[in-house]
C-alpha positions as a Markdown table, in Angstrom:
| # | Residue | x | y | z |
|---|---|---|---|---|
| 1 | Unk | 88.5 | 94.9 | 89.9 |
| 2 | Unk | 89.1 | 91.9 | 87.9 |
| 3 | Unk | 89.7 | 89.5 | 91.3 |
| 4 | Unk | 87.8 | 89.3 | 94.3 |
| 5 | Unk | 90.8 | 89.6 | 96.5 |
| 6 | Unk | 91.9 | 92.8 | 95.7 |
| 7 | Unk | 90.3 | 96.7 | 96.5 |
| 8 | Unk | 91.0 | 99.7 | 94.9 |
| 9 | Unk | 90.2 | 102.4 | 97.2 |
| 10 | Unk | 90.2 | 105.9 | 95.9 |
| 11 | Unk | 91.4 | 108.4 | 98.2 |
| 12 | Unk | 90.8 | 112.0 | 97.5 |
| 13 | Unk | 91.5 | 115.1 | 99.5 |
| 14 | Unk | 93.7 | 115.6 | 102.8 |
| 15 | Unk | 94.8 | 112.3 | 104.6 |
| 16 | Unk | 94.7 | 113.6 | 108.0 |
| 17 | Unk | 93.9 | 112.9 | 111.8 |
| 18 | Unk | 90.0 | 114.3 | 110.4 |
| 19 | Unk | 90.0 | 111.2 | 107.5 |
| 20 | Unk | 92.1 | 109.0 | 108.9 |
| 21 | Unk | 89.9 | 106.9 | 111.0 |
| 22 | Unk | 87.3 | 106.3 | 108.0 |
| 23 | Unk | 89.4 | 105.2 | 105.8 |
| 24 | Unk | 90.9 | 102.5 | 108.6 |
| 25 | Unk | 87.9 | 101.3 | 108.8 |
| 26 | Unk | 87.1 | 101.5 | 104.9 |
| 27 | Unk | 90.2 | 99.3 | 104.7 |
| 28 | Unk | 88.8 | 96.6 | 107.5 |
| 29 | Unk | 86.0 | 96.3 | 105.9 |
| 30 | Unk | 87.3 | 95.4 | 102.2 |
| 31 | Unk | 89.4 | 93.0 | 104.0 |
| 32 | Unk | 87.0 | 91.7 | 106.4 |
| 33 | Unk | 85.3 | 90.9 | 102.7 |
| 34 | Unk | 87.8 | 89.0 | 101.9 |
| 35 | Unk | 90.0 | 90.7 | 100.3 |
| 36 | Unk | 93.6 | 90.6 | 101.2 |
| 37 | Unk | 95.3 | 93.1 | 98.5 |
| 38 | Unk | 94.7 | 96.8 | 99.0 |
| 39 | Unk | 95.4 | 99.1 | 96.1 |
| 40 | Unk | 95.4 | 102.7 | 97.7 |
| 41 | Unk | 94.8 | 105.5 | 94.5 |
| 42 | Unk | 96.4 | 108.5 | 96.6 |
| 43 | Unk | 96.3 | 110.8 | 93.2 |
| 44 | Unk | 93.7 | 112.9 | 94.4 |
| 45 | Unk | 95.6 | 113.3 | 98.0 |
| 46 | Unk | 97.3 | 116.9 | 98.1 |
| 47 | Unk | 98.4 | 116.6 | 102.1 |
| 48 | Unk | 99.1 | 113.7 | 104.3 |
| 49 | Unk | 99.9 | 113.5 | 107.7 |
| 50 | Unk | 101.1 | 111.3 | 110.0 |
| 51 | Unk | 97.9 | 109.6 | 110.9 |
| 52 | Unk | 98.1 | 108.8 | 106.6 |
| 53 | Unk | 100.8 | 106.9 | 107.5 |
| 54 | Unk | 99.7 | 105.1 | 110.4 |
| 55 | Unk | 97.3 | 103.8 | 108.2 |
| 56 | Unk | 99.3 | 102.7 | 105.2 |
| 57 | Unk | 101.9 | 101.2 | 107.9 |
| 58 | Unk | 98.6 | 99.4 | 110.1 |
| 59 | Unk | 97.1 | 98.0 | 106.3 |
| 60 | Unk | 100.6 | 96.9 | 105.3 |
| 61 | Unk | 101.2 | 94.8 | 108.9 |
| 62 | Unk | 97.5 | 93.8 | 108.5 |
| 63 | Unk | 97.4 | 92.2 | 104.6 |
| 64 | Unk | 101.5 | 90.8 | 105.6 |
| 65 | Unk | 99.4 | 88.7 | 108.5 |
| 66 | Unk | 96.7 | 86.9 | 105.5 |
| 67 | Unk | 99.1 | 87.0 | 103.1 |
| 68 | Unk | 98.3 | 90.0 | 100.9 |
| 69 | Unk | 99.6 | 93.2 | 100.1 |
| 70 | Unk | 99.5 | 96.7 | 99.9 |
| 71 | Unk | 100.3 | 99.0 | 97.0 |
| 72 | Unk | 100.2 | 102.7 | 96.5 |
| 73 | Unk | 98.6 | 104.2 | 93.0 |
| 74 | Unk | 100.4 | 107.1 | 91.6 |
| 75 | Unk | 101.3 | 109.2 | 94.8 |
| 76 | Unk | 100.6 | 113.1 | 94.4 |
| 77 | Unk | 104.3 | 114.7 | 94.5 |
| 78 | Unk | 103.9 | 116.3 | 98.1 |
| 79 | Unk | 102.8 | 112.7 | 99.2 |
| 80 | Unk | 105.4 | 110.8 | 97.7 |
| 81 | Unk | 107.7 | 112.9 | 99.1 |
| 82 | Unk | 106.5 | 112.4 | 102.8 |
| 83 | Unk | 106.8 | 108.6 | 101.7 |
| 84 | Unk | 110.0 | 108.7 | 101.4 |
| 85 | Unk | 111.2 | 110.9 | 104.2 |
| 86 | Unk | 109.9 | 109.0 | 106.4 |
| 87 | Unk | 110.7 | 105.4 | 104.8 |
| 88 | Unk | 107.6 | 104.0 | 104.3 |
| 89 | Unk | 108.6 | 104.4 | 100.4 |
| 90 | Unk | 111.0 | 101.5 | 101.5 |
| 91 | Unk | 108.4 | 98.9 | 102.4 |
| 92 | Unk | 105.1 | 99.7 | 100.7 |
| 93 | Unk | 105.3 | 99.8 | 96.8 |
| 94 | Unk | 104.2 | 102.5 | 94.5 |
| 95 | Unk | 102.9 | 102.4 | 91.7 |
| 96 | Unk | 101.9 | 104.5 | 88.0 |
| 97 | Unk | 99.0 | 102.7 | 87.3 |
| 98 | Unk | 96.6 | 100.2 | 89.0 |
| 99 | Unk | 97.5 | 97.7 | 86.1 |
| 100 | Unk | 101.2 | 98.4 | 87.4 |
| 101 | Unk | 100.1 | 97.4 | 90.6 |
| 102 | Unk | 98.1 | 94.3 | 89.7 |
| 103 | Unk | 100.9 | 93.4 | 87.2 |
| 104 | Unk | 102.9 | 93.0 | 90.6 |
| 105 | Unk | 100.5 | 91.3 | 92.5 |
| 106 | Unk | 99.8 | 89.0 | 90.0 |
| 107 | Unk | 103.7 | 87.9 | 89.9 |
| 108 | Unk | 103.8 | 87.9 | 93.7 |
| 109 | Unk | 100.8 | 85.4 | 93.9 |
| 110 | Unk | 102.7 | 83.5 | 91.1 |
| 111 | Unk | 105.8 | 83.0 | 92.9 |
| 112 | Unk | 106.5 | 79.8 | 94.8 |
């Protein structure tokens, strides 16, 4: 990552009540390090569920409260779909690439 503030975290395989609680704290951790903008690469995730969300929805109310973000890299079909049935599409931001997603950031820390 080019800035200190930001993570990329690579998520690969099901996001579900058995993963769900690792990567919560995966996420704590990068932020307890300081850094306030979480890129989430969900590429590799064929099935989420609703603890995958809880978590996306937690990190989003979590980085809102330091003033960072949240972005989603390149949701797998199945996953973007469950984004946007259930509205999260709405509030967290996907994106193609990560240099999408830190395109975005960057303008967001840019504006007054």
């Amino acid at each position: 990552m080019p800035r200190e503030d930001v993570a990329l975290v690579t998520v690969k395989g099901f996001l579900d009540v058995d993963t769900a609680t690792e990567l919560h704290h995966h996420l704590a951790n990068q932020m307890h390090h300081g850094r306030q903008h979480l890129l989430l690469d969900l590429s590799e995730v064929p099935f989420m569920d609703s603890s995958g969300i809880n978590i996306i929805l937690n990190a989003y109310k979590e980085t809102r409260q330091v003033g960072g973000s949240i972005g989603l890299i390149d949701p797998a079909p199945a996953v973007q779909r469950i984004l946007d049935l259930t509205g999260v599409s709405l509030t967290v931001p996907s994106y193609k690439t990560v240099q999408d997603a830190l395109d975005d950031t960057g303008d967001a820390l840019s504006r007054p």
